[in-house]
Each structure stands twice: as C-alpha cells, then as structure tokens.
ZATIBA-167355 format. One record per residue (C-alpha): residue in one letter; residue number from 1; x, y negated, z negated. Coordinates in pm, whole numbers. Each point is the difference from the previous one (the first is absolute). Example, Ala and Ser with C-alpha at 12.3 -4.5 7.8 and 13.67 -1.06 7.14 Angstrom:
SITE  lomar  rovo       x       y       z
SITE      a     1    1230     450    -780
SITE      s     2     137    -344      66
//
This chain:
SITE  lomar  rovo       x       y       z
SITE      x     1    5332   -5759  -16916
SITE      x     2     259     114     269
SITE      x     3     243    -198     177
SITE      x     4     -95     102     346
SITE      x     5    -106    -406      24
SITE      x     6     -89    -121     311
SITE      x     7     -10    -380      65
SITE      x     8    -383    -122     -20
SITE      x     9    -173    -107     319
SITE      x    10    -127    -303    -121
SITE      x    11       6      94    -367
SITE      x    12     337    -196     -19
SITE      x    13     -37    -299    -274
SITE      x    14     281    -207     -36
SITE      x    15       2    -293    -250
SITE      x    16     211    -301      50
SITE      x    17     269     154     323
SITE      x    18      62    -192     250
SITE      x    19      72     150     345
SITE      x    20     241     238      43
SITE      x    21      38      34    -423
SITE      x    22      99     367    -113
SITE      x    23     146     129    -301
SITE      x    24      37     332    -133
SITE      x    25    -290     126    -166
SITE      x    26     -90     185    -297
SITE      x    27    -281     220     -73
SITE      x    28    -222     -94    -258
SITE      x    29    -149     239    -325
SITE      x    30    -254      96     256
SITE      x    31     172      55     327
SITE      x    32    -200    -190     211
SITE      x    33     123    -325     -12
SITE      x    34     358    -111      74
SITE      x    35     118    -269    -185
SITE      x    36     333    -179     140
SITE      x    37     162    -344     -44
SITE      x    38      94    -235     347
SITE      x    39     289    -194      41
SITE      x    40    -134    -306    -117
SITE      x    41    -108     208    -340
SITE      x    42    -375      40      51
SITE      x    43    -120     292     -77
SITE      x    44    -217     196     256
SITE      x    45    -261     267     -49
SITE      x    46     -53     212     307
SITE      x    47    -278     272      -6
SITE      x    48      87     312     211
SITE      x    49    -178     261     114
SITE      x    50       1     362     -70
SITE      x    51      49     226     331
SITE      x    52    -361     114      -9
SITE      x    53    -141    -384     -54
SITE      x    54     198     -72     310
SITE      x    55    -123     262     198
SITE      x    56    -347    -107     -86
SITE      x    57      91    -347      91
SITE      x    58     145      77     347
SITE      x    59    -334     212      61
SITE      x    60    -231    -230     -61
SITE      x    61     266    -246     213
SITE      x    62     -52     226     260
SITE      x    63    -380      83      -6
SITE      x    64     -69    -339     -29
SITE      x    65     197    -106     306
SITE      x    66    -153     341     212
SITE      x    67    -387    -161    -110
SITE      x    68     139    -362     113
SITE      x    69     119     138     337
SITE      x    70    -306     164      90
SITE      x    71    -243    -253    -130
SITE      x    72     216    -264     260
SITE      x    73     211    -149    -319
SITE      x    74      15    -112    -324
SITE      x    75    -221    -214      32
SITE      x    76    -266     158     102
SITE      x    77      55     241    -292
SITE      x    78      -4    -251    -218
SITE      x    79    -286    -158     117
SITE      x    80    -174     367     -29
SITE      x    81     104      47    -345
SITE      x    82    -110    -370    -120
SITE      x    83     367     -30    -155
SITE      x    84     276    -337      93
SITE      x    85     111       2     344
SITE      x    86     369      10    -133
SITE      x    87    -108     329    -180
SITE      x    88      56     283     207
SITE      x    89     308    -121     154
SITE      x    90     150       2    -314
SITE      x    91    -109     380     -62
SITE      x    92     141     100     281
SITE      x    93     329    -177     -74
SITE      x    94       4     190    -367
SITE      x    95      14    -358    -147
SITE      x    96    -361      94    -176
SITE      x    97    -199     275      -7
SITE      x    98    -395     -17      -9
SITE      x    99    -185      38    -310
SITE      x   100    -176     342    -114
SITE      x   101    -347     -55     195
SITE      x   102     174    -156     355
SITE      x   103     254     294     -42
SITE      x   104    -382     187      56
SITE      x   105    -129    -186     255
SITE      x   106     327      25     191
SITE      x   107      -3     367      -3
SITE      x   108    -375      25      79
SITE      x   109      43    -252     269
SITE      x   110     283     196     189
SITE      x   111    -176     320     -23
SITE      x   112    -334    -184     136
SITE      x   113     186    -163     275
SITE      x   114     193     324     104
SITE      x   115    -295     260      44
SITE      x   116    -181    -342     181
SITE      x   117     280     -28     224
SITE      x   118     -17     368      82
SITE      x   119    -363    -124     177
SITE      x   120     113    -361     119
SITE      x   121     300    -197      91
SITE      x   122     102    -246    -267
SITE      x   123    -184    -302     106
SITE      x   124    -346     226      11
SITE      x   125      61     153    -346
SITE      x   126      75    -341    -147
SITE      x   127    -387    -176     116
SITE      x   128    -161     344    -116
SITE      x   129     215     -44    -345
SITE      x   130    -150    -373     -16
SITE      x   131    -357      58     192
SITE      x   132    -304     153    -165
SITE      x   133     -62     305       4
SITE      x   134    -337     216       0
SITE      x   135      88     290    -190
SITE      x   136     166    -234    -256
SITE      x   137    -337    -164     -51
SITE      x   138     120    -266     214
SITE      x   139     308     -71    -236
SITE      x   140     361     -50     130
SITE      x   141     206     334      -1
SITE      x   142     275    -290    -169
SITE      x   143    -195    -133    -282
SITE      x   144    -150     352     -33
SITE      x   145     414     131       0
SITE      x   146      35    -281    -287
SITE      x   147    -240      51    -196
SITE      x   148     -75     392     -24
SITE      x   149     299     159     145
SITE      x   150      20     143     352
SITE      x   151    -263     342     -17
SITE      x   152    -293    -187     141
SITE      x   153     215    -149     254
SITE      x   154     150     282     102
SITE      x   155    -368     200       9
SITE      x   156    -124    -299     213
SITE      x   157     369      89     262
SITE      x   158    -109     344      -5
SITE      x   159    -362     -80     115
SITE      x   160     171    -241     270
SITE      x   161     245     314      93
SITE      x   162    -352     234      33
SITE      x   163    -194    -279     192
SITE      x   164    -256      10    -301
SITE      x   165      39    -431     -20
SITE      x   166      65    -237     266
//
C-alpha cells in the first residue's frame, strides 16, 4: 500500500465520535484503515480511500448525476433503475456508490440516452426509453438496457436514425 490516501467519499466509518471528534490517526498493519483515539478516549476506525478508489468514486458521482439530469432527476433515475428513491442522490454525493450490476446499467443507460438524444430532445428520448418498441419485439429499450446491456438498444436507435422503425 502507498500513502497517497485520499479521504473516502462515503467509505468513511467512524465508531463511537461524536461531531466534530478528531484525533490523530495511525495506520494499521494493512494501510487501509486508520485507527485513532478521540478526546473522550474512544477509539475510531476510519476507512480511507486509495487515490484511484476515489477517482472511481467521484466518476461514478458524476455519471450518475449527468444520467439524473437528463432523465429530469434522481428520481426519475431511480424509478428507471427499480433502486430507493434516496439512492442516486447519494451516488452523486460520493456518500455510496452503486453496486457492480447498477454501476452497468448506469453506463448502458447514459450511452442509450446520449445517441437517443442525438435524434430527440430529452423529454422525447425519455417516452421512447419507457414505450414499446417494434424492433425490440415490443419490449422497452429500458428493461431491454437492464437486462441485456445496451447493443439491441442501440441497433433499434440506429434503425430510428435510418427511418427503418417508426
């Protein structure tokens, strides 16, 4: 491990501080944790994160809050995704970041919605993302983004782009 620690976004675990509690902290046999005592004598474990973790974080931070603008909020994005309403707001504030598979969907999902906004505005590309669609077998480009990745989707755009499908 190196000691090019950033603090964690949202990976910060502190046991028994109250407000405003800091000590100086130690690093652990590992690294990753920092182990410190406050001035009432608890002891706190904080996890950190490296430089690259954090980067990842504030990515996904900021894809996640790029989706939620063009979908019309976080809402909306996470009523797309089928995830808590108080979700995405707390990806995009680095206090969480999504699991492996809505990390996927995420990415999918912005590509999908930026080649569809190359053919609509916003509002249009977000019915087609939630209407049927013919060359999807009359399946929803979303649940079609969920649950096999974006190719089809993005072959059913490029019909839309040709005038193939209406």
């Amino acid at each position: 491990m190196t000691d090019d620690w950033v603090p964690g976004l949202g990976d910060m675990a502190v046991e028994g501080a109250a407000e405003g509690d800091s000590a100086a902290p130690e690093y652990d046999a590992a690294g990753a944790d920092r182990v410190g005592i406050d001035r009432d004598g608890l002891q706190l474990h904080t996890r950190f994160l490296t430089h690259t973790e954090a980067q990842t974080v504030g990515a996904i931070a900021e894809r996640t809050n790029i989706v939620a603008g063009s979908l019309g909020g976080s809402a909306e994005l996470a009523r797309l995704m089928d995830v808590s309403s108080s979700q995405p707001p707390r990806w995009i504030s680095g206090e969480e970041t999504p699991d492996p598979e809505n990390q996927r969907i995420l990415i999918d999902l912005d590509y999908v919605l930026a080649r569809a906004n190359l053919l609509w505005p916003p509002k249009v590309a977000l019915e087609w993302l939630n209407g049927p669609n013919s060359y999807l077998d009359g399946g929803r480009p979303i649940d079609v983004v969920k649950m096999r990745g974006p190719s089809q989707v993005i072959e059913a755009l490029d019909a839309e782009m040709s005038g193939s499908f209406s």
